[in-house]
Backbone as ProteinMPNN parsed JSONL, in Angstrom:
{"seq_chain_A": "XXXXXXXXXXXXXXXXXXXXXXXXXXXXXXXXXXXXXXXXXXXXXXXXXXXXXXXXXXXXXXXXXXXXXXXXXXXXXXXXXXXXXXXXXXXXXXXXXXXXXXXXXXXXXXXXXXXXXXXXXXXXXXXXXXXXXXXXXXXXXXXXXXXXXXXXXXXXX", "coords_chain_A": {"N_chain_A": [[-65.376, -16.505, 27.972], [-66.906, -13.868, 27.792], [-70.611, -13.247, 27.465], [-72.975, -11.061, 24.754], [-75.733, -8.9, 25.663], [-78.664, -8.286, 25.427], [-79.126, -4.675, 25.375], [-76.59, -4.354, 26.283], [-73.536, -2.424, 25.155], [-72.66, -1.988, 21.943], [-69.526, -3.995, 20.986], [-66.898, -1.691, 19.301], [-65.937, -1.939, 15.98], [-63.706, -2.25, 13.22], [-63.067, -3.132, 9.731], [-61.703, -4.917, 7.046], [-63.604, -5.023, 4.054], [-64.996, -7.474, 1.451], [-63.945, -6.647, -0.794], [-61.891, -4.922, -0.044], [-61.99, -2.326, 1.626], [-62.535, -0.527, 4.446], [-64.787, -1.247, 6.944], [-66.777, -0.077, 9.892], [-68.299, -0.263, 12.916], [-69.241, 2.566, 13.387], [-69.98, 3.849, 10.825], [-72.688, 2.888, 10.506], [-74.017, 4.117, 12.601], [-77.01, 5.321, 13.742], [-78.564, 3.778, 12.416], [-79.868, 0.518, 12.415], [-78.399, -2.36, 12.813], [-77.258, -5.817, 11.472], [-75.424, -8.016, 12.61], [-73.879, -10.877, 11.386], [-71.951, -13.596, 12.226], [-69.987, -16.078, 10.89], [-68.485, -19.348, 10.616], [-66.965, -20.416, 8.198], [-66.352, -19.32, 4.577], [-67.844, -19.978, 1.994], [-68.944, -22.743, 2.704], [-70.973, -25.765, 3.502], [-72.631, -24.906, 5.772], [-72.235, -22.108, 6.228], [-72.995, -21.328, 4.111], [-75.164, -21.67, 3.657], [-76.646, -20.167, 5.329], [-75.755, -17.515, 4.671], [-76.893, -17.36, 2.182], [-79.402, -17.187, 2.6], [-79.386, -14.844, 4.397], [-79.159, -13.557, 2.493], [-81.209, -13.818, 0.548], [-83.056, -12.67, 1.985], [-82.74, -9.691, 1.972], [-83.735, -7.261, 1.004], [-86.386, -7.012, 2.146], [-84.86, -6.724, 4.673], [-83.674, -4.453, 4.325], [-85.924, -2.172, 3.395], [-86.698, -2.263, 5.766], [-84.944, -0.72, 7.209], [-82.318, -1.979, 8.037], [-79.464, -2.598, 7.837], [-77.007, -4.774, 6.92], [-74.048, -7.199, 8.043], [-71.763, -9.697, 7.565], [-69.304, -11.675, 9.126], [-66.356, -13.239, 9.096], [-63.248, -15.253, 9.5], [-62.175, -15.667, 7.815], [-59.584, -14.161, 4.85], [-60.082, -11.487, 2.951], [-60.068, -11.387, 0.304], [-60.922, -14.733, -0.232], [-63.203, -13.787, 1.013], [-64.068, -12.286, -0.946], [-64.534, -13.981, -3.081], [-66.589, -16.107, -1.775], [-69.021, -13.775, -2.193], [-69.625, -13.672, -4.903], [-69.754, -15.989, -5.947], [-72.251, -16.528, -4.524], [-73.382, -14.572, -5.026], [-73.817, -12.2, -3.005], [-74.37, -9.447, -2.113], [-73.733, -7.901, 0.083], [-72.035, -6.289, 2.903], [-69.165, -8.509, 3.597], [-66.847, -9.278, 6.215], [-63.804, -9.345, 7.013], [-62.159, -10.948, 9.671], [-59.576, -11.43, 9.83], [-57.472, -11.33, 12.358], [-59.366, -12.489, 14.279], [-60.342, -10.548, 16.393], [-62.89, -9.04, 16.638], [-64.497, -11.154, 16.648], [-64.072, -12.015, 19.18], [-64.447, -9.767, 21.072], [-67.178, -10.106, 20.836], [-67.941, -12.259, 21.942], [-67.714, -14.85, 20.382], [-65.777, -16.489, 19.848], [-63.967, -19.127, 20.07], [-63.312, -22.148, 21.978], [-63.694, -25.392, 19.769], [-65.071, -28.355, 18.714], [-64.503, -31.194, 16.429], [-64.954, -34.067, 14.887], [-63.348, -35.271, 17.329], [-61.389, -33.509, 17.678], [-60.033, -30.931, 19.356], [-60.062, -27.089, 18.367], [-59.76, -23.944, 17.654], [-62.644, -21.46, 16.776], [-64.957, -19.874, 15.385], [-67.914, -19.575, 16.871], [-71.265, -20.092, 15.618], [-73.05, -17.07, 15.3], [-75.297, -14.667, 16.218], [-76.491, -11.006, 16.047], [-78.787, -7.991, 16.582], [-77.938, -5.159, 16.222], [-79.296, -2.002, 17.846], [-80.057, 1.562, 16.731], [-78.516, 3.124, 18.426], [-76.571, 1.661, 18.738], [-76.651, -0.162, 21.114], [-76.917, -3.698, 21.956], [-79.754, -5.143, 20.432], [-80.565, -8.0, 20.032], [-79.417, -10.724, 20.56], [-78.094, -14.157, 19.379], [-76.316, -16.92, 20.228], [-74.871, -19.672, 19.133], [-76.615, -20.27, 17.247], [-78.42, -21.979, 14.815], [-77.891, -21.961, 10.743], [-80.156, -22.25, 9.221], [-82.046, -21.068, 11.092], [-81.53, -18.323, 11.782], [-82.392, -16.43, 9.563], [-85.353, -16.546, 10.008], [-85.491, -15.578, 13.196], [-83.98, -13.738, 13.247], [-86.207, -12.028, 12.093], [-88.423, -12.389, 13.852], [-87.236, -11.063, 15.953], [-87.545, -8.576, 15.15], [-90.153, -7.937, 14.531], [-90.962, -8.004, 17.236], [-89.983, -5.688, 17.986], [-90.917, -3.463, 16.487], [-93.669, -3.433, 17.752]], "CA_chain_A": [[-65.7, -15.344, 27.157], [-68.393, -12.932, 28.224], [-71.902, -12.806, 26.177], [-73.194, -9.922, 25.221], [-76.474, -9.159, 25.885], [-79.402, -6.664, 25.076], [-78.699, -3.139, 26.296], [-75.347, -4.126, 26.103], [-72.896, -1.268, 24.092], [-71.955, -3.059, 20.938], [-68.329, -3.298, 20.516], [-66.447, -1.19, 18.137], [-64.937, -2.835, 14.785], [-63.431, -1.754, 11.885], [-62.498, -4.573, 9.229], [-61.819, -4.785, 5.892], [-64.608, -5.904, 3.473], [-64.626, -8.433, 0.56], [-63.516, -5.612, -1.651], [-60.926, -4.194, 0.897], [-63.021, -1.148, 1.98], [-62.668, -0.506, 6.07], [-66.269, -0.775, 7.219], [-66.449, 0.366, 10.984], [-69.52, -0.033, 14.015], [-69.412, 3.755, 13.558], [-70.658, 3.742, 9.853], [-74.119, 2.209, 10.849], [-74.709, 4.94, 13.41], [-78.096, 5.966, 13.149], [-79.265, 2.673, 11.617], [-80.192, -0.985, 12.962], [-77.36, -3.104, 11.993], [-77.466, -7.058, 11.802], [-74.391, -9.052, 12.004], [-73.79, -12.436, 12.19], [-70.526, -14.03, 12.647], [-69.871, -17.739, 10.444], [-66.998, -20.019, 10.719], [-65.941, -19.892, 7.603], [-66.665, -19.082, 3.827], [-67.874, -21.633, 0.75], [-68.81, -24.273, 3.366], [-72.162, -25.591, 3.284], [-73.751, -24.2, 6.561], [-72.261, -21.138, 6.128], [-73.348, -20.759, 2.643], [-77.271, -21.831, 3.65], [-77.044, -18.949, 6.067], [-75.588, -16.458, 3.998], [-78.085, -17.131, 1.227], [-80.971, -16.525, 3.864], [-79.942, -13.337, 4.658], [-78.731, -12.389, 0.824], [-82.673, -13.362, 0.274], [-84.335, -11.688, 3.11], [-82.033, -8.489, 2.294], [-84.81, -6.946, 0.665], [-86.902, -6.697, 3.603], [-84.223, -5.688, 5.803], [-83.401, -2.882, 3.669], [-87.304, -1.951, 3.601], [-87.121, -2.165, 7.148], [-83.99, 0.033, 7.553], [-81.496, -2.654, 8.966], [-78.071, -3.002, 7.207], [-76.888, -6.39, 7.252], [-72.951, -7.52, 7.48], [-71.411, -11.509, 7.529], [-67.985, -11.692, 9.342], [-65.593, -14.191, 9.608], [-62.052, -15.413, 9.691], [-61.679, -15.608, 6.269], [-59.594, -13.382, 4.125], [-60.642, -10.357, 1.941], [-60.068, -12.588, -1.171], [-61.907, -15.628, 0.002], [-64.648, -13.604, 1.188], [-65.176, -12.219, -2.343], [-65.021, -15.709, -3.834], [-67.776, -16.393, -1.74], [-69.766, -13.48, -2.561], [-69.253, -13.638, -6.167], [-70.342, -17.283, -6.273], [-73.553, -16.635, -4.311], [-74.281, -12.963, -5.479], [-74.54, -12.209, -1.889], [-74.445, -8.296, -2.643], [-73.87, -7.219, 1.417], [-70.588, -6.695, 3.588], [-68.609, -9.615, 4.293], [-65.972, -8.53, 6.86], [-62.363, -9.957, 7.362], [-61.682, -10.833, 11.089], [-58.256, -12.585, 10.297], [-56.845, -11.883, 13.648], [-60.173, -12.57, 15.414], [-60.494, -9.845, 17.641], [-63.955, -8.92, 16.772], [-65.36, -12.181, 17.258], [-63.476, -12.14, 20.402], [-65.289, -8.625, 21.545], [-68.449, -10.075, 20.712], [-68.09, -13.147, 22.595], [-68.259, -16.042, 19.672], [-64.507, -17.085, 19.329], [-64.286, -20.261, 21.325], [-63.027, -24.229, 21.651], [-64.882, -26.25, 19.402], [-64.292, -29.59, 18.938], [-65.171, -31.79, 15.339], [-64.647, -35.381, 14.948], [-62.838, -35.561, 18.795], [-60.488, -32.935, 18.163], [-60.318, -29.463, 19.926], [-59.334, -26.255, 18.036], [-60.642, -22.453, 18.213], [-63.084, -21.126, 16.377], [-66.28, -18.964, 15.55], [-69.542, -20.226, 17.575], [-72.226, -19.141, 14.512], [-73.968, -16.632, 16.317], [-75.672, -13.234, 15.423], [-77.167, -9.694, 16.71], [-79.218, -7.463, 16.031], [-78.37, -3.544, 16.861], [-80.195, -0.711, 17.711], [-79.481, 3.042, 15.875], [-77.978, 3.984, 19.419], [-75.504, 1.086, 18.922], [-76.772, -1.005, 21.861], [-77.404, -4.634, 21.094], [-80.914, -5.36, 20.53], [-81.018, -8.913, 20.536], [-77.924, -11.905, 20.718], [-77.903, -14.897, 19.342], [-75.328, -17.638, 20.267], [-75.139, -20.785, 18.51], [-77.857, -20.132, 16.013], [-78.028, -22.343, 13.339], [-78.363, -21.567, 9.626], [-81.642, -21.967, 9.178], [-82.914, -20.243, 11.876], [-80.911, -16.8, 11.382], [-83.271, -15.095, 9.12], [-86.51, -16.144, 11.157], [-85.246, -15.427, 14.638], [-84.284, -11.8, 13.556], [-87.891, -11.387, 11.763], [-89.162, -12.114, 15.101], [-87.059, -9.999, 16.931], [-87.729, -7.115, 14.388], [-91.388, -7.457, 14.655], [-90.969, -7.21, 18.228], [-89.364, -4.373, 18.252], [-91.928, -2.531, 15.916], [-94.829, -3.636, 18.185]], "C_chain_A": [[-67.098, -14.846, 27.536], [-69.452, -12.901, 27.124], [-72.746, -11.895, 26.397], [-74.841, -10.273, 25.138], [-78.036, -7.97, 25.901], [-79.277, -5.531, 26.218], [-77.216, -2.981, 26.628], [-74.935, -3.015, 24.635], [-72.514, -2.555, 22.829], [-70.324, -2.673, 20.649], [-67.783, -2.822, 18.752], [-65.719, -1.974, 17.03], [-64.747, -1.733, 13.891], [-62.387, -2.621, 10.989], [-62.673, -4.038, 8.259], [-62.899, -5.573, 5.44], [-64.108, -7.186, 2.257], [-63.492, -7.594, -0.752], [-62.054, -4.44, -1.175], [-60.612, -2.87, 1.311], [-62.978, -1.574, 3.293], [-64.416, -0.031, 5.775], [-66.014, -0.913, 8.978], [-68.371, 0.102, 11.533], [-69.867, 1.085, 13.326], [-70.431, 4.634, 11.826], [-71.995, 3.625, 9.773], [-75.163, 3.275, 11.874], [-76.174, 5.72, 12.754], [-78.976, 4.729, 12.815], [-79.146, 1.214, 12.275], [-79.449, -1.431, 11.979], [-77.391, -4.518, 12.339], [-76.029, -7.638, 11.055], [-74.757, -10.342, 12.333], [-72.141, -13.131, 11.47], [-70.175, -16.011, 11.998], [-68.405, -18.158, 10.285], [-66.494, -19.979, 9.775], [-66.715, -19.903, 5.82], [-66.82, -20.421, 2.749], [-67.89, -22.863, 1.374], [-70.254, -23.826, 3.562], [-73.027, -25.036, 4.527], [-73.629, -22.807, 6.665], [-72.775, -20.392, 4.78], [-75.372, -21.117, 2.828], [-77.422, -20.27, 4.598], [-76.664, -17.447, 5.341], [-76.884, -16.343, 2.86], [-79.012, -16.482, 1.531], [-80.741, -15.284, 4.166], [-79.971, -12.564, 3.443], [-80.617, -11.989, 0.408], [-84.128, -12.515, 0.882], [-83.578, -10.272, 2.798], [-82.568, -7.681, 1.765], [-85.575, -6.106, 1.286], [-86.235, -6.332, 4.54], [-84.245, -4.422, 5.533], [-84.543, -1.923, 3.874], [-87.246, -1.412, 5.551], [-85.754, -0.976, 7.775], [-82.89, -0.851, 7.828], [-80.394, -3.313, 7.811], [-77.678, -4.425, 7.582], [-74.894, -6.982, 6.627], [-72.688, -8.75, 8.064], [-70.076, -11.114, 8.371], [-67.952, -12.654, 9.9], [-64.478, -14.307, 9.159], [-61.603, -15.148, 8.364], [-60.876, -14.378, 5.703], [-59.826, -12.238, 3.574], [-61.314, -10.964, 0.353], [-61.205, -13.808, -1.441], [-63.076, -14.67, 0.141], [-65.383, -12.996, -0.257], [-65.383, -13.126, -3.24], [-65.982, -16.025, -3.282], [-69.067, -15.42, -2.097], [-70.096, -13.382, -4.142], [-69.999, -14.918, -6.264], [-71.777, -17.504, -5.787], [-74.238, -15.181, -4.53], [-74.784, -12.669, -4.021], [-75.052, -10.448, -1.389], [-74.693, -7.327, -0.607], [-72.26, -7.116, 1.922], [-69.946, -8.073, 3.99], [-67.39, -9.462, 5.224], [-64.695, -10.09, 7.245], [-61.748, -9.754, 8.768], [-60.69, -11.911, 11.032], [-57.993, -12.781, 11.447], [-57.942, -12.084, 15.099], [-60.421, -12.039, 16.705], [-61.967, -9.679, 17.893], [-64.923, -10.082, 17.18], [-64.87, -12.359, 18.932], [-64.312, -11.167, 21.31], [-66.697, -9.348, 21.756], [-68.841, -11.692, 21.248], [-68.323, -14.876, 21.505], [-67.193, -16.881, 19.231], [-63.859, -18.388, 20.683], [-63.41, -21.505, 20.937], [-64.494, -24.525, 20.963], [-64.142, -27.095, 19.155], [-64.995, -30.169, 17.544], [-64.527, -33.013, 15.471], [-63.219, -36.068, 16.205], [-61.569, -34.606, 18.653], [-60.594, -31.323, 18.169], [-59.872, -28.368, 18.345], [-60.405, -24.826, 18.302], [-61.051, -21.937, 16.901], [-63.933, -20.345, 16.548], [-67.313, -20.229, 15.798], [-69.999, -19.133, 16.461], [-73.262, -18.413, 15.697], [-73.826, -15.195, 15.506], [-76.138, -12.037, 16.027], [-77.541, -8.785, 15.953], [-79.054, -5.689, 16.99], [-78.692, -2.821, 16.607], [-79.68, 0.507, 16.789], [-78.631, 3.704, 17.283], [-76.759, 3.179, 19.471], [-75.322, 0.211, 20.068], [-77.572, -2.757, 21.183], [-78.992, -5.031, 21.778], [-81.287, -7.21, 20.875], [-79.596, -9.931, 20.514], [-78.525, -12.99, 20.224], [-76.919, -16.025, 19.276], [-75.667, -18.986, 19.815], [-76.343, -21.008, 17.635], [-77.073, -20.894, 14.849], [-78.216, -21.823, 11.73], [-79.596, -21.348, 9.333], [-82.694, -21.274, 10.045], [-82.687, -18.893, 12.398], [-82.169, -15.961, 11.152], [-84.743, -15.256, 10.213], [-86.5, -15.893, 12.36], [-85.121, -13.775, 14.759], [-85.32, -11.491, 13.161], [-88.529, -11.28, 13.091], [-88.964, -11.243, 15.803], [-87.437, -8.652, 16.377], [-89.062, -6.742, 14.477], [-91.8, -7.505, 16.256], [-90.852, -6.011, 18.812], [-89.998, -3.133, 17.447], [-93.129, -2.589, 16.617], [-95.092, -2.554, 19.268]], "O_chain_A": [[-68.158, -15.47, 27.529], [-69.163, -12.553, 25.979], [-73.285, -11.634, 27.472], [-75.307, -11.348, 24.758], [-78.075, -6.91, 26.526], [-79.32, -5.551, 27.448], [-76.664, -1.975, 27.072], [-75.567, -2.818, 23.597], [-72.186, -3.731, 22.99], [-69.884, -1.59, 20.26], [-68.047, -3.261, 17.632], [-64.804, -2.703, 17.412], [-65.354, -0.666, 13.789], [-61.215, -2.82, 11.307], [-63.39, -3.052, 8.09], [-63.266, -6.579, 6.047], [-62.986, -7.694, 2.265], [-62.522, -8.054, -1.354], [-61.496, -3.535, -1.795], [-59.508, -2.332, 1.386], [-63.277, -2.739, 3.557], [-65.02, 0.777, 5.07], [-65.185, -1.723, 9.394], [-69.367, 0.231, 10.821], [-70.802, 0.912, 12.545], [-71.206, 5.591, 11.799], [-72.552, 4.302, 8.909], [-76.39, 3.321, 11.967], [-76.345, 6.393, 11.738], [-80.187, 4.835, 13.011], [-78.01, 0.926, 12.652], [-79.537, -1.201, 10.773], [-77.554, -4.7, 13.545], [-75.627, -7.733, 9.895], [-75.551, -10.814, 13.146], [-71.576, -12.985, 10.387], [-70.18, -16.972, 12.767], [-67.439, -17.484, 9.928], [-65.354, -19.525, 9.878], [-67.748, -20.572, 5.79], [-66.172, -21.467, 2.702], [-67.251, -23.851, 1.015], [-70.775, -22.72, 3.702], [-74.18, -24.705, 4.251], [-74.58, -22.148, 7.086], [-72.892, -19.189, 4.549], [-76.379, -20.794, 2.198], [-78.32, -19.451, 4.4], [-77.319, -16.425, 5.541], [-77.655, -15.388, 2.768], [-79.47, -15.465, 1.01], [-81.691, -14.506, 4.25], [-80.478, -11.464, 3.225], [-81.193, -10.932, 0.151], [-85.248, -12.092, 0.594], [-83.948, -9.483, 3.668], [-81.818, -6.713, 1.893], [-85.607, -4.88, 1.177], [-86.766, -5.611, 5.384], [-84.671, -3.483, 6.205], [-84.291, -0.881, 4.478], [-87.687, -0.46, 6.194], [-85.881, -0.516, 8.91], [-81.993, -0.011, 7.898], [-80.569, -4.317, 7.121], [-78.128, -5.034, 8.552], [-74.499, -7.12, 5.47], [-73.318, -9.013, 9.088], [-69.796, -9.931, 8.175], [-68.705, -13.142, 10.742], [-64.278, -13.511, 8.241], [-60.678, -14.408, 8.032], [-61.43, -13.329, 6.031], [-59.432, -11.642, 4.577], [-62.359, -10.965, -0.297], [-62.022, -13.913, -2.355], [-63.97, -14.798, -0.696], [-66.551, -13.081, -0.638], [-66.278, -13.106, -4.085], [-66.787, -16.424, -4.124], [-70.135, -15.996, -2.303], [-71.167, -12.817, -4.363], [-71.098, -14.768, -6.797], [-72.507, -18.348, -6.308], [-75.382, -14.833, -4.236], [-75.974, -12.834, -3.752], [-75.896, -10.229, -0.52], [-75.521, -6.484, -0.261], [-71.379, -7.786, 1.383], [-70.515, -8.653, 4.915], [-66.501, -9.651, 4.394], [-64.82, -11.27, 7.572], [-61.049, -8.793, 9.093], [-60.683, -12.936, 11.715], [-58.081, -13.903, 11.944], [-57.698, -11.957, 16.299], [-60.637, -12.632, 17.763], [-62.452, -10.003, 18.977], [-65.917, -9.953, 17.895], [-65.609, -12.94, 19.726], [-64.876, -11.67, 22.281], [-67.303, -9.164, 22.811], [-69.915, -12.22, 20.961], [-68.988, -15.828, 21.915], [-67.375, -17.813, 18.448], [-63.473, -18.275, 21.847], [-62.937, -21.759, 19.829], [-65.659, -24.229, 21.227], [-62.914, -27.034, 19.219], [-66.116, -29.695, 17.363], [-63.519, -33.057, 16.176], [-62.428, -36.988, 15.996], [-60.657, -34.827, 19.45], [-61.079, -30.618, 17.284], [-59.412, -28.927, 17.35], [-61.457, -24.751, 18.937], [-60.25, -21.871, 15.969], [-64.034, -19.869, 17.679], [-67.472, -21.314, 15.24], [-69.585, -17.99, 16.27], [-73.949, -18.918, 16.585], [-73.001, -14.723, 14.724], [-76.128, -12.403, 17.203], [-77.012, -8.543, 14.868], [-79.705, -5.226, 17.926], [-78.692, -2.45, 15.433], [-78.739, 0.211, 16.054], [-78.118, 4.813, 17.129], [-75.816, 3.659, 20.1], [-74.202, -0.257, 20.275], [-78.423, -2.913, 20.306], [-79.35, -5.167, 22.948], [-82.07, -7.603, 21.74], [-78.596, -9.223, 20.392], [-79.711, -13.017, 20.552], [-76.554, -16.21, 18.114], [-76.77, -19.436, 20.125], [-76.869, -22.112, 17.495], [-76.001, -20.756, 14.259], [-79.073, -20.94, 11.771], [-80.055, -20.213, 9.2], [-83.861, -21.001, 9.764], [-83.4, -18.351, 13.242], [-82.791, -15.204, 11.898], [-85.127, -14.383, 10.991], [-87.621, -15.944, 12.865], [-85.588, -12.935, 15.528], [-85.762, -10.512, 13.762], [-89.103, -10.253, 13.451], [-89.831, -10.561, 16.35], [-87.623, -7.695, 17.128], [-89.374, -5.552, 14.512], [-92.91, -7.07, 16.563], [-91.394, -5.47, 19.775], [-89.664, -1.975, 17.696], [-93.919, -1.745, 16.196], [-96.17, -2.524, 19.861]]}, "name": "protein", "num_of_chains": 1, "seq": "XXXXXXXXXXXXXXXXXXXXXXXXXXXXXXXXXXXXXXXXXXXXXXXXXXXXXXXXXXXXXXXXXXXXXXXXXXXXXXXXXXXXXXXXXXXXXXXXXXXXXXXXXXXXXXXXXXXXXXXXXXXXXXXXXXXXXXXXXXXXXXXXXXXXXXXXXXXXX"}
């Protein structure tokens, strides 16, 4: 699977949300958009990373930069998890995993010696022209929100 990579085009999506509202790439136009892509909902590393951005979402907003979660999960599930952590942002429904597929994070992983396919946690940050500003692959939870602060105050410098 190809990774994308700054100045790369970001590919197009359009997924349902937690609420089952199509949210689309094309929506964001104009505006710095930050996804990030978690394996799966109400599990604890995906729920430390969601928090982190629910609490930095503040300062994104401030800063202009929309901020949506996607993963495999549901519509349903994903509003059980925002509901339980008040996470008050998009959570996007990539049942048939195309978008993670586009965006290079749908992979073999392997847990206690046995294979299966999943989301690699990984995130980006794009520009208002819709090119990706920065990639992150295999980013862990905790280092989500400070990796895009950095890249954001790069990108204001």
């Amino acid at each position: 699977m190809a990774k994308l990579k700054p100045g790369d085009k970001a590919p197009a999506f359009a997924l349902a949300d937690q609420n089952n509202q199509k949210r689309s790439l094309a929506d964001y136009k104009g505006h710095a958009l930050f996804i990030y892509f978690y394996p799966k909902a109400l599990t604890p590393g995906c729920t430390t990373q969601s928090c982190n951005v629910r609490d930095a979402l503040a300062e994104l907003t401030a800063l202009g930069v929309a901020v949506v979660g996607i993963c495999p999960d549901p519509p349903l599930l994903q509003k059980q998890f925002d509901e339980q952590h008040g996470l008050g942002f998009p959570l996007l429904a990539d049942t048939e995993h195309a978008v993670a597929e586009a965006y290079g994070v749908w992979g073999e992983k392997s847990m206690y010696g046995k294979t299966y396919m999943g989301i690699t946690r990984s995130a980006f940050l794009i520009d208002a022209q819709g090119k990706i500003a920065q990639a992150w692959y295999k980013i862990s939870p905790e280092e989500t929100v400070p990796e895009l602060r950095k890249a954001l105050g790069s990108l204001q410098s």
